[in-house]
PDB file of N, CA, C, O and CB in Angstrom:
ATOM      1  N   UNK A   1       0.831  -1.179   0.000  1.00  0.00           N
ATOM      2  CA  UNK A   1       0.000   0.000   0.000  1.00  0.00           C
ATOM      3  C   UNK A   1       0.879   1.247   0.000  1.00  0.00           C
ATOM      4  O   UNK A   1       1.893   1.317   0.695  1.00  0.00           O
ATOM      5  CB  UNK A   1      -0.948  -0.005   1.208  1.00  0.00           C
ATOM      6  N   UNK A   2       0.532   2.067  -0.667  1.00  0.00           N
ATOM      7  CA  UNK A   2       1.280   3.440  -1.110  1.00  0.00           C
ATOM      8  C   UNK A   2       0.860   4.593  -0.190  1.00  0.00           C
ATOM      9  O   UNK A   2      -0.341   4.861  -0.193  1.00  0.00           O
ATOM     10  CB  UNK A   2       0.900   3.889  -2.698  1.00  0.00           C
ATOM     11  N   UNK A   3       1.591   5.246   0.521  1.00  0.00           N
ATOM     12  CA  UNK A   3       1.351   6.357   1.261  1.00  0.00           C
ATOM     13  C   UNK A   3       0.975   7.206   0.244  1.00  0.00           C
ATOM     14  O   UNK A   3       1.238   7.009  -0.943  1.00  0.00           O
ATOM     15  CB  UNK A   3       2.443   6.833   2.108  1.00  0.00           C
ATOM     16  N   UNK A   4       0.253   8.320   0.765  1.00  0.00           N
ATOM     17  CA  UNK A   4      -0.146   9.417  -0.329  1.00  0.00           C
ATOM     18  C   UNK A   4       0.881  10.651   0.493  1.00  0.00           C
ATOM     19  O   UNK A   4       1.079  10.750   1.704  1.00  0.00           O
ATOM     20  CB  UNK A   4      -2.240   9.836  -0.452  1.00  0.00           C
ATOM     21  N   UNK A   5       1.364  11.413  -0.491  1.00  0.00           N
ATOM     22  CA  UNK A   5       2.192  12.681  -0.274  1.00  0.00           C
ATOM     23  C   UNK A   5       1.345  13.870  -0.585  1.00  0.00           C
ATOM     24  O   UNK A   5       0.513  13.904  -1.492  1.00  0.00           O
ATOM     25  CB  UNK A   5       3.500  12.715  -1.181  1.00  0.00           C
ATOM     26  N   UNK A   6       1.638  14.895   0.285  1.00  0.00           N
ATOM     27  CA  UNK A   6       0.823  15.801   0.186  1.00  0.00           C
ATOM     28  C   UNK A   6       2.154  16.637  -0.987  1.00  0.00           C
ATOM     29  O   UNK A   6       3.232  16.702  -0.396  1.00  0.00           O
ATOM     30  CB  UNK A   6       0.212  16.498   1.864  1.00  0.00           C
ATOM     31  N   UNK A   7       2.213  17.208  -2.382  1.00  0.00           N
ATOM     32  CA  UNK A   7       2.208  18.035  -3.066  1.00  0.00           C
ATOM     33  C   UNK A   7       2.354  18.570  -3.899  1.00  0.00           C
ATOM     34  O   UNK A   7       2.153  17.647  -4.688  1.00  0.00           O
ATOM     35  CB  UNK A   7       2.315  18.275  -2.931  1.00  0.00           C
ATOM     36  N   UNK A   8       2.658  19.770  -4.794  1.00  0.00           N
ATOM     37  CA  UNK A   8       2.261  20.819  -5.399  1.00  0.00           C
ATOM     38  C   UNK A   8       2.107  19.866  -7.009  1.00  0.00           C
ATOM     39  O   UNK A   8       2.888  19.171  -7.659  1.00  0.00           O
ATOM     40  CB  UNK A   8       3.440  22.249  -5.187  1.00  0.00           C
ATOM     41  N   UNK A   9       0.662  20.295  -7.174  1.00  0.00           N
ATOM     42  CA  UNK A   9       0.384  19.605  -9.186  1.00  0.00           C
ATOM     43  C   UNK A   9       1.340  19.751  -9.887  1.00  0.00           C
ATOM     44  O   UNK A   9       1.817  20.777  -9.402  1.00  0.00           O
ATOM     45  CB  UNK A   9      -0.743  20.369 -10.311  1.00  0.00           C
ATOM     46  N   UNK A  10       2.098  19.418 -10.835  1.00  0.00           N
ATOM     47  CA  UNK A  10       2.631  19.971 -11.738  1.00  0.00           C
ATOM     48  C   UNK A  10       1.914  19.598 -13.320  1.00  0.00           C
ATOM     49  O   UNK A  10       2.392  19.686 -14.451  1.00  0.00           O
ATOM     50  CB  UNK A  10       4.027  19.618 -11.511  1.00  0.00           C
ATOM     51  N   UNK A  11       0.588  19.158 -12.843  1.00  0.00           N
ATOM     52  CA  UNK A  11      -0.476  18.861 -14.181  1.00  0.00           C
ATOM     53  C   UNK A  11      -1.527  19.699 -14.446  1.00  0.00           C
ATOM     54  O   UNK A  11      -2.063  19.824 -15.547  1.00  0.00           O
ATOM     55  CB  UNK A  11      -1.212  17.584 -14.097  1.00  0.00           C
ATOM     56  N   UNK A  12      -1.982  20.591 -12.882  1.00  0.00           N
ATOM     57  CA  UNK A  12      -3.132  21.039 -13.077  1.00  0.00           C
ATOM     58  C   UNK A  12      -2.762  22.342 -11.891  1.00  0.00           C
ATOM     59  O   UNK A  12      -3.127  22.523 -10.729  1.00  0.00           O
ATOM     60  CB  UNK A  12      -4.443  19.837 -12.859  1.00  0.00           C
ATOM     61  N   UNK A  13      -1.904  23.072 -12.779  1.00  0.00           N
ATOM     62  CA  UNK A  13      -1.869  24.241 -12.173  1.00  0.00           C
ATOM     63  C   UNK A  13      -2.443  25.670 -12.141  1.00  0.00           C
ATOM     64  O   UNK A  13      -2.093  26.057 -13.256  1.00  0.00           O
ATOM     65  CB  UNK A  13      -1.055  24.336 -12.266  1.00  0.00           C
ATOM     66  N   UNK A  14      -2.889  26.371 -11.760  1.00  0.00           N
ATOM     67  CA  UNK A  14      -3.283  27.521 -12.335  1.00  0.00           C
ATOM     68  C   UNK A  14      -1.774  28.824 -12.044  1.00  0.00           C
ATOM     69  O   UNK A  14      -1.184  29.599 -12.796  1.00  0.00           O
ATOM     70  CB  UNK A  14      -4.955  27.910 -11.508  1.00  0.00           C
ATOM     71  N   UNK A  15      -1.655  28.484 -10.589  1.00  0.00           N
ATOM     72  CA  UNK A  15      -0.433  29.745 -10.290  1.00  0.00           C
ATOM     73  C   UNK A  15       0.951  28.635 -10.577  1.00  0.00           C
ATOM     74  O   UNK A  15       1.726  28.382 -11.500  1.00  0.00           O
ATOM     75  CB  UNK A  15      -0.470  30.617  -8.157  1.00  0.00           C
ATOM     76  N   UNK A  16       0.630  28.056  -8.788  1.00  0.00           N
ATOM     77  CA  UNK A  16       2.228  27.009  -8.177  1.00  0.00           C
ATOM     78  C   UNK A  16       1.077  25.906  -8.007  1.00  0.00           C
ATOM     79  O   UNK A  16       1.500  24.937  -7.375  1.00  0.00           O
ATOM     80  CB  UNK A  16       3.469  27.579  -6.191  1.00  0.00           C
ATOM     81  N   UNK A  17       0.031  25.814  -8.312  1.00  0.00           N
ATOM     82  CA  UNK A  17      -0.023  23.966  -8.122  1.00  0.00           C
ATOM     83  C   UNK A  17      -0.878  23.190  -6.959  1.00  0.00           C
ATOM     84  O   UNK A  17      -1.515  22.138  -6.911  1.00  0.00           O
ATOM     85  CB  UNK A  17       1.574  23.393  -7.746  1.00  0.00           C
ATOM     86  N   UNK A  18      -0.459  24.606  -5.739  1.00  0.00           N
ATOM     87  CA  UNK A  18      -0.860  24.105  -4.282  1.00  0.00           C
ATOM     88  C   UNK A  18      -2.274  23.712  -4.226  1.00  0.00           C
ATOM     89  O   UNK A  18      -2.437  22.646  -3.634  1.00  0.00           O
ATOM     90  CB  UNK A  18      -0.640  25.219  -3.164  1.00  0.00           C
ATOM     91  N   UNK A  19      -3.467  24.330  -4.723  1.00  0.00           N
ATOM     92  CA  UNK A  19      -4.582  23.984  -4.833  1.00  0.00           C
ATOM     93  C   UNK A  19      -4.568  22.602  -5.272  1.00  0.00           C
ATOM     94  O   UNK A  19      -4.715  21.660  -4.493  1.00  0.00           O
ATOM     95  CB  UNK A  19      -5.222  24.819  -5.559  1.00  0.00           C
ATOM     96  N   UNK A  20      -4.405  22.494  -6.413  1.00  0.00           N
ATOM     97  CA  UNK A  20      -4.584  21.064  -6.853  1.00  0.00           C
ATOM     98  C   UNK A  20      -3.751  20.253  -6.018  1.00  0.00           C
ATOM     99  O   UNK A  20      -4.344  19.252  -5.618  1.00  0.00           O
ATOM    100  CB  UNK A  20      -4.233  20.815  -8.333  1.00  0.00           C
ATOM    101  N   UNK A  21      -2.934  20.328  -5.747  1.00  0.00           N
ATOM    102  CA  UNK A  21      -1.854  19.185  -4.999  1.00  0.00           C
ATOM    103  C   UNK A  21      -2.837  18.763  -3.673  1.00  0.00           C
ATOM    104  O   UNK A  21      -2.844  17.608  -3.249  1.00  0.00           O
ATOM    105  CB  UNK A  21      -0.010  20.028  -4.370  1.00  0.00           C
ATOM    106  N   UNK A  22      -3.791  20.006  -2.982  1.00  0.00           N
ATOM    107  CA  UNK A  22      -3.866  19.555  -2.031  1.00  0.00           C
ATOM    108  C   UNK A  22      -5.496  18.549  -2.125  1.00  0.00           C
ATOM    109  O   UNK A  22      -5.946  17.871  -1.202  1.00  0.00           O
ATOM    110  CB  UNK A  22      -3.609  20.750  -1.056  1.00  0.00           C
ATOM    111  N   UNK A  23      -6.164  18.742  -3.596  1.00  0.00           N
ATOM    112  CA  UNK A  23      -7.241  18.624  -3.709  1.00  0.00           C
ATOM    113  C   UNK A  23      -7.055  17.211  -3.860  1.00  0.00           C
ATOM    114  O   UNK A  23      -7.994  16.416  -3.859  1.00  0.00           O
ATOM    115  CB  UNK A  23      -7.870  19.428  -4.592  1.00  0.00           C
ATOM    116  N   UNK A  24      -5.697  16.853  -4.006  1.00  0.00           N
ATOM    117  CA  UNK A  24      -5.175  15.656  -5.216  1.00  0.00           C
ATOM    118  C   UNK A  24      -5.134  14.834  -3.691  1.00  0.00           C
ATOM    119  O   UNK A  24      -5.834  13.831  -3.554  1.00  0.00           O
ATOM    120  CB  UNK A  24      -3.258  15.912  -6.505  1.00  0.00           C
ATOM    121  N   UNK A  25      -4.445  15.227  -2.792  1.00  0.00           N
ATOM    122  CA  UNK A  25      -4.168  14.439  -1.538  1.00  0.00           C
ATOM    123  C   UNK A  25      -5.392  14.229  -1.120  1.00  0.00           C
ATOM    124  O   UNK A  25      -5.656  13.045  -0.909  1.00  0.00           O
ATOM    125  CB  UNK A  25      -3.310  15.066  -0.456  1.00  0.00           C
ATOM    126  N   UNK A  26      -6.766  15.484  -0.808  1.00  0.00           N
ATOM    127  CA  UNK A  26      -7.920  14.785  -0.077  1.00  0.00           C
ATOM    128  C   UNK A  26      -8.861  14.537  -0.943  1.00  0.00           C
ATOM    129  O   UNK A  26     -10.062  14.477  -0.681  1.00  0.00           O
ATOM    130  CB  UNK A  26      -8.526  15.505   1.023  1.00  0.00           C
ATOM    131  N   UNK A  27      -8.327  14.376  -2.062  1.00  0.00           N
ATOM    132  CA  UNK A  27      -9.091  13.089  -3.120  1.00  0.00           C
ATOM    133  C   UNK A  27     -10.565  13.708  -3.483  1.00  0.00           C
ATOM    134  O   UNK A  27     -11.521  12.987  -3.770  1.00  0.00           O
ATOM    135  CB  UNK A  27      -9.381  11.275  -2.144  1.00  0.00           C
ATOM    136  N   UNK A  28     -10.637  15.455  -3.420  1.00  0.00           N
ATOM    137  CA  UNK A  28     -11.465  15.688  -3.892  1.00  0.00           C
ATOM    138  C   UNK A  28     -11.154  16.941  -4.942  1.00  0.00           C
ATOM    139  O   UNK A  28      -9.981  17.307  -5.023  1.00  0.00           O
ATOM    140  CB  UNK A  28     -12.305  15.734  -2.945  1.00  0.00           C
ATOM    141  N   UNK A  29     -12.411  17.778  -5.952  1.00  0.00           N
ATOM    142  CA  UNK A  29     -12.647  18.658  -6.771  1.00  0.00           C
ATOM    143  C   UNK A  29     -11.495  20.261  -6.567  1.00  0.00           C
ATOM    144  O   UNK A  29     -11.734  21.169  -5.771  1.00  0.00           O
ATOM    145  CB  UNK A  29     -14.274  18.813  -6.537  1.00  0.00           C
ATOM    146  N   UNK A  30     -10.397  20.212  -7.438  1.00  0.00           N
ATOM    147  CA  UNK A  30      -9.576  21.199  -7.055  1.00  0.00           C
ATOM    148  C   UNK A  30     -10.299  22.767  -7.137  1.00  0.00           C
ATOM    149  O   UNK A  30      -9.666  23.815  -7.001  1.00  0.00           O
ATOM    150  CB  UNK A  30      -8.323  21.034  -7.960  1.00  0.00           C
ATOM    151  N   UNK A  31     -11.640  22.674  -7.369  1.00  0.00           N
ATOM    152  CA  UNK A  31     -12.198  24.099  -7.822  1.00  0.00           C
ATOM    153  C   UNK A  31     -12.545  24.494  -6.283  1.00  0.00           C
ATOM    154  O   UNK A  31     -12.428  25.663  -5.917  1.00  0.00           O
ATOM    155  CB  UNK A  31     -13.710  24.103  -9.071  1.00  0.00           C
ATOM    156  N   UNK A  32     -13.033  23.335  -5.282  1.00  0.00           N
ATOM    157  CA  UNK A  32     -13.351  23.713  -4.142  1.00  0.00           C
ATOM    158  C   UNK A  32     -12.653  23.676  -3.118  1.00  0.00           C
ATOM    159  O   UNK A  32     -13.095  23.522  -1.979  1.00  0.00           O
ATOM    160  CB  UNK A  32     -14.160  23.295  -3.900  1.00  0.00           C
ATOM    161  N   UNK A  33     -11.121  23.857  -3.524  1.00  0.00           N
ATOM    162  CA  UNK A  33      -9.814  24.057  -2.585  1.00  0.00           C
ATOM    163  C   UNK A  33      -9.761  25.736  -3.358  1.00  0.00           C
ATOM    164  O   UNK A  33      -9.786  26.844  -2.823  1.00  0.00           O
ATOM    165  CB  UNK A  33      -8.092  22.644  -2.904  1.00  0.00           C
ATOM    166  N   UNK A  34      -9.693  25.408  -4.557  1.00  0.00           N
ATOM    167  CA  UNK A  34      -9.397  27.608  -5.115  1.00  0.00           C
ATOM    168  C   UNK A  34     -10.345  27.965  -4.192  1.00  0.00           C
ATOM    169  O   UNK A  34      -9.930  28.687  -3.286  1.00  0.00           O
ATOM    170  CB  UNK A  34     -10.016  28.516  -7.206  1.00  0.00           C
ATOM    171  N   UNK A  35     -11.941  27.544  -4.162  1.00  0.00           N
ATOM    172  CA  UNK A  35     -13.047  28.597  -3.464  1.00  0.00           C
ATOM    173  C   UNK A  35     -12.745  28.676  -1.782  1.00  0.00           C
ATOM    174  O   UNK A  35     -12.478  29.776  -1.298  1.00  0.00           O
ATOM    175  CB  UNK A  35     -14.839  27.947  -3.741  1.00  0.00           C
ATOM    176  N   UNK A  36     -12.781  27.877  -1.210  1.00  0.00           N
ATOM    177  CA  UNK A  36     -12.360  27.558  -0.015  1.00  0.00           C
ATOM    178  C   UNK A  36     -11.005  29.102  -0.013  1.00  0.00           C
ATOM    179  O   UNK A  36     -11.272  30.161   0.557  1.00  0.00           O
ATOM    180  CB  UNK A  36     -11.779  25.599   0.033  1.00  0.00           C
ATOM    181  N   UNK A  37      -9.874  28.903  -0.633  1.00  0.00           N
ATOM    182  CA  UNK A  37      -8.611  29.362  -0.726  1.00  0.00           C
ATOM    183  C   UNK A  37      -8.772  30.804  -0.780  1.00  0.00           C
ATOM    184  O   UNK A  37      -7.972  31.584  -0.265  1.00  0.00           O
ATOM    185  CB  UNK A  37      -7.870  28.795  -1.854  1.00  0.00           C
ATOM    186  N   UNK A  38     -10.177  31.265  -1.629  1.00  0.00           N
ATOM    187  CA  UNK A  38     -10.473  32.353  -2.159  1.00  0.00           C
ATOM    188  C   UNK A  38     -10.848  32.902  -1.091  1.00  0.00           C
ATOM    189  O   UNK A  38     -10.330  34.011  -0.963  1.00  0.00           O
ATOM    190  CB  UNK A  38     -11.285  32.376  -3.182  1.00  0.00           C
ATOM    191  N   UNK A  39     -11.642  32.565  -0.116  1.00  0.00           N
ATOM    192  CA  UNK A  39     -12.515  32.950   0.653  1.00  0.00           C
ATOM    193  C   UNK A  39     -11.656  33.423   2.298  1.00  0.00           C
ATOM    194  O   UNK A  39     -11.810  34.237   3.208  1.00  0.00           O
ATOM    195  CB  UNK A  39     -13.634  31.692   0.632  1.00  0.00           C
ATOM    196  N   UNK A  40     -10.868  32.486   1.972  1.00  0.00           N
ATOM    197  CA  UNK A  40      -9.570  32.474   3.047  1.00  0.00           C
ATOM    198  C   UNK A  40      -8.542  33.616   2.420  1.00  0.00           C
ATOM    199  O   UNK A  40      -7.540  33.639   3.134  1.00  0.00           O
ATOM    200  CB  UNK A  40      -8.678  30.731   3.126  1.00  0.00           C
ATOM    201  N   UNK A  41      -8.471  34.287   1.658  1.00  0.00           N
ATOM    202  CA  UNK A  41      -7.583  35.536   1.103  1.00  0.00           C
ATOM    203  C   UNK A  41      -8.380  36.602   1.815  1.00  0.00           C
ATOM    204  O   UNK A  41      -7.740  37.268   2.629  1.00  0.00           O
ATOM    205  CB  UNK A  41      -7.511  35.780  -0.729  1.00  0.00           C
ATOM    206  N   UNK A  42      -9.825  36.923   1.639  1.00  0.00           N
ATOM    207  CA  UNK A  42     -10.187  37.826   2.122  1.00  0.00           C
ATOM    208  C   UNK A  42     -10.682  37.745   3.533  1.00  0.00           C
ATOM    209  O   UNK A  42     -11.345  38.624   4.084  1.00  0.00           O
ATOM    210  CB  UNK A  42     -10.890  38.223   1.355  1.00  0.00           C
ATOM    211  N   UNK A  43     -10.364  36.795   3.982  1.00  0.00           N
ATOM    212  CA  UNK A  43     -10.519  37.030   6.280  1.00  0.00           C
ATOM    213  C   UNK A  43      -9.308  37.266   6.420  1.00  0.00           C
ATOM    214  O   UNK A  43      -8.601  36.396   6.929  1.00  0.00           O
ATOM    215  CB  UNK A  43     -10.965  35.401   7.698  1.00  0.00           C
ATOM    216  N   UNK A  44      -8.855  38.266   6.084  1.00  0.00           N
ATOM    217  CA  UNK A  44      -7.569  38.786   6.690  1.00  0.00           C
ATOM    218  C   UNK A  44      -6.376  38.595   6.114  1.00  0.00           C
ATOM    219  O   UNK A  44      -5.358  38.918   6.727  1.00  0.00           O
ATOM    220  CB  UNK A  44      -7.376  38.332   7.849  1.00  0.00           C
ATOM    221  N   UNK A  45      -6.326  38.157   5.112  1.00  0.00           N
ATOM    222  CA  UNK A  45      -5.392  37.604   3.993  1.00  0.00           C
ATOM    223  C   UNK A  45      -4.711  36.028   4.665  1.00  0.00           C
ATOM    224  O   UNK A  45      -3.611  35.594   4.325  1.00  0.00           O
ATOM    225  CB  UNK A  45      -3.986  38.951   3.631  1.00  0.00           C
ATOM    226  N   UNK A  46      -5.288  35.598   5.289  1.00  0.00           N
ATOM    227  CA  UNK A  46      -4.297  33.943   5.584  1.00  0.00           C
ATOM    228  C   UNK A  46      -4.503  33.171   4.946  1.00  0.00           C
ATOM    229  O   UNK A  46      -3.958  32.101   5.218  1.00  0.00           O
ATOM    230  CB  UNK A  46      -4.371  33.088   6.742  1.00  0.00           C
ATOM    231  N   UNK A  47      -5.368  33.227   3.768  1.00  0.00           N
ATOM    232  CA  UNK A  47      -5.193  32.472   2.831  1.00  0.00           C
ATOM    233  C   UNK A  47      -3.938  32.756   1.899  1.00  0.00           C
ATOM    234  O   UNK A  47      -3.415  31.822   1.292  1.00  0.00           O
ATOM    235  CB  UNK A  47      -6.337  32.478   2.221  1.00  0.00           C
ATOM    236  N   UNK A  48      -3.586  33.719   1.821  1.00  0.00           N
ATOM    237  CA  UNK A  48      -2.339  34.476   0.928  1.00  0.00           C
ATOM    238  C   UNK A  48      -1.641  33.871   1.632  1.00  0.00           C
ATOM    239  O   UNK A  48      -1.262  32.795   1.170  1.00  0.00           O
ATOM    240  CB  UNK A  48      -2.003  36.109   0.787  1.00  0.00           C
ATOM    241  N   UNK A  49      -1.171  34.231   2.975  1.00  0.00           N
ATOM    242  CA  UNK A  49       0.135  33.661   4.159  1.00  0.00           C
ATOM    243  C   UNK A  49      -0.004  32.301   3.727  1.00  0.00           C
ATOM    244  O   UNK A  49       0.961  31.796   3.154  1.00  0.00           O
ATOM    245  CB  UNK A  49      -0.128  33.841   6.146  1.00  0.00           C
ATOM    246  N   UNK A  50      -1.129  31.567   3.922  1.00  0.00           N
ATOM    247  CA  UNK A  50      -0.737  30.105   3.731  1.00  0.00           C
ATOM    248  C   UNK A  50      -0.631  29.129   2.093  1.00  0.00           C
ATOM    249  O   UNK A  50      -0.346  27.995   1.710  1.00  0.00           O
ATOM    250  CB  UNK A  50      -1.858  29.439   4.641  1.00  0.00           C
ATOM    251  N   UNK A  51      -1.042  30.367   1.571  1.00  0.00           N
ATOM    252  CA  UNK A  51      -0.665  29.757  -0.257  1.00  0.00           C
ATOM    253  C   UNK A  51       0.855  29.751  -0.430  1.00  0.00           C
ATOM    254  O   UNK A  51       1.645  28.946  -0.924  1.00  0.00           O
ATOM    255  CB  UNK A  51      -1.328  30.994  -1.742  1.00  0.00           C
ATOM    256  N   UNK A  52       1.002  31.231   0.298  1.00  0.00           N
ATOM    257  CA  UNK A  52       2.911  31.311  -0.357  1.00  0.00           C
ATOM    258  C   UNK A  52       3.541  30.354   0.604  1.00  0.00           C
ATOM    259  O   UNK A  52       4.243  29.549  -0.006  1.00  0.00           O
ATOM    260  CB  UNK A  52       3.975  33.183  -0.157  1.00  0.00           C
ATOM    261  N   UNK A  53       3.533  30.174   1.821  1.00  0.00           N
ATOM    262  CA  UNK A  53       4.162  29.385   2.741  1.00  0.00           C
ATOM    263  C   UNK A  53       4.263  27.889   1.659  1.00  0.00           C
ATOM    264  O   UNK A  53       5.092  27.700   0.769  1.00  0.00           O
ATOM    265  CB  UNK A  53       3.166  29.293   4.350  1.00  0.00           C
ATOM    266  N   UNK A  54       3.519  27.282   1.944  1.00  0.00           N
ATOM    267  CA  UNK A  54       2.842  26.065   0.694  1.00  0.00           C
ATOM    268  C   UNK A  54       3.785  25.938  -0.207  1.00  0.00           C
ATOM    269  O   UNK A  54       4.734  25.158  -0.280  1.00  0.00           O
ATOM    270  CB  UNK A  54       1.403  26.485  -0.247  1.00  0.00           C
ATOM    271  N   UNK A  55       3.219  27.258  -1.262  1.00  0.00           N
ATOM    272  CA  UNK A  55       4.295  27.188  -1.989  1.00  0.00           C
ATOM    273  C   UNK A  55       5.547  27.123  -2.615  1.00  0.00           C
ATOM    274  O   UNK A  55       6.020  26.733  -3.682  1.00  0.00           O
ATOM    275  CB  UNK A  55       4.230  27.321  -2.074  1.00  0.00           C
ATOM    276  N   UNK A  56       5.971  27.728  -1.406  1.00  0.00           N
ATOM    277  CA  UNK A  56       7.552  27.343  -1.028  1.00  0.00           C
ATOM    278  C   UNK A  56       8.207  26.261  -0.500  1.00  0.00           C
ATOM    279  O   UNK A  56       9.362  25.994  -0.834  1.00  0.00           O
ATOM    280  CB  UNK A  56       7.975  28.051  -0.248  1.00  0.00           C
ATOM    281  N   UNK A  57       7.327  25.349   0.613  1.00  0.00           N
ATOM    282  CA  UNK A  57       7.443  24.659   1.372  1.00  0.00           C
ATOM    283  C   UNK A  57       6.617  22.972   0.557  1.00  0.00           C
ATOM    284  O   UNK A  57       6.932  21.822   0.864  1.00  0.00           O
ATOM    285  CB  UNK A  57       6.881  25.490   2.689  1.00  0.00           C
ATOM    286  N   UNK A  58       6.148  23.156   0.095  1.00  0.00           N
ATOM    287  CA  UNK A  58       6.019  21.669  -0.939  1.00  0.00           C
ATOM    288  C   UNK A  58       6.288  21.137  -1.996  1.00  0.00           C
ATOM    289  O   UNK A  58       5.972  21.830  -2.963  1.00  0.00           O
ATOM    290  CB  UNK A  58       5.204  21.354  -1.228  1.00  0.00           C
ATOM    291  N   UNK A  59       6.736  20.203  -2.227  1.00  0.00           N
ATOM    292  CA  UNK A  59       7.661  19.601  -3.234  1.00  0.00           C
ATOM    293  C   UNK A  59       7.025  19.512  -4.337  1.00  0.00           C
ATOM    294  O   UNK A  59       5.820  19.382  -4.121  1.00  0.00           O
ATOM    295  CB  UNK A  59       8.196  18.339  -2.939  1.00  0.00           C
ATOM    296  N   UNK A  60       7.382  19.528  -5.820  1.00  0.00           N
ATOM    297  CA  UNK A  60       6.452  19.295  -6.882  1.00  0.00           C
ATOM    298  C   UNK A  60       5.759  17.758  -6.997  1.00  0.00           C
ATOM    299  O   UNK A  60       5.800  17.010  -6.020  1.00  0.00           O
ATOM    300  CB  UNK A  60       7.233  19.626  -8.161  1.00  0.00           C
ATOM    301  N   UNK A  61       5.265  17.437  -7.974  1.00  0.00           N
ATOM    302  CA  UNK A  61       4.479  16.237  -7.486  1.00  0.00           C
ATOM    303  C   UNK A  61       5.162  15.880  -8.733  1.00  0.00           C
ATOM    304  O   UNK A  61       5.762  16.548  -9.575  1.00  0.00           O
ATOM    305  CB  UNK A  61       2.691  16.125  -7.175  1.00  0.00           C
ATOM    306  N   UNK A  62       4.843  14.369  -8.581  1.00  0.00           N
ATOM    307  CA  UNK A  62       5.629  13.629 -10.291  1.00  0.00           C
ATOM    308  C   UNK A  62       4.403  14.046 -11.039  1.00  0.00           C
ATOM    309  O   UNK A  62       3.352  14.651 -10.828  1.00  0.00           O
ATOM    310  CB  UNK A  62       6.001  11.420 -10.519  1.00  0.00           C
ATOM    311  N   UNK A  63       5.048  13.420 -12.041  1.00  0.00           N
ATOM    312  CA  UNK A  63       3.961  13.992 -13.960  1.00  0.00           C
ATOM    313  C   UNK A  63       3.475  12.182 -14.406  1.00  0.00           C
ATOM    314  O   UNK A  63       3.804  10.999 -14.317  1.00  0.00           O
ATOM    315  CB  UNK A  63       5.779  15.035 -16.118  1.00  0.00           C
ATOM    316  N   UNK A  64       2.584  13.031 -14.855  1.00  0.00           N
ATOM    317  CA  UNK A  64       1.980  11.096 -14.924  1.00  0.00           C
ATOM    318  C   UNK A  64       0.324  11.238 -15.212  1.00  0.00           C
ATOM    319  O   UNK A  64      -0.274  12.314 -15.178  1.00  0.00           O
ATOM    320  CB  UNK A  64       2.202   9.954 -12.891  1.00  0.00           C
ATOM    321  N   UNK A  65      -0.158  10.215 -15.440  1.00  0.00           N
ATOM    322  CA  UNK A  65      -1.072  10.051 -15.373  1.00  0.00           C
ATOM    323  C   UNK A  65      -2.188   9.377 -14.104  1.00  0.00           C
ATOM    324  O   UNK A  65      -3.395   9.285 -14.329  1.00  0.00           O
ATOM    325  CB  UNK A  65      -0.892   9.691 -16.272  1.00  0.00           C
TER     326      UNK A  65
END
């Protein structure tokens, strides 16, 4: 059995990936990690703090199908 790794798409990116990477780990719809993400930019911007953190801080994901 294969552990799942949490990160960043390098298939289905829009900026760095993090959305999808993380949609990819809890195995659900990457549109409702952006909205979620979106919504979290404007309470104070910690959605911003925690996109770039992310983004810096997670590895690309392999390419594949």
């Amino acid at each position: 059995m294969e552990r799942k790794k949490l990160c960043k798409s390098v298939n289905d990116k829009k900026i760095f990936g993090v959305c999808a990477g993380v949609a990819d780990y809890f195995n659900i719809d990457p549109t409702i990690v952006r909205v979620i993400w979106g919504v979290l930019a404007f309470a104070y911007g910690t959605g911003v703090i925690a996109y770039l953190v992310a983004a810096f801080v997670l590895p690309d994901g392999q390419t594949g199908a």
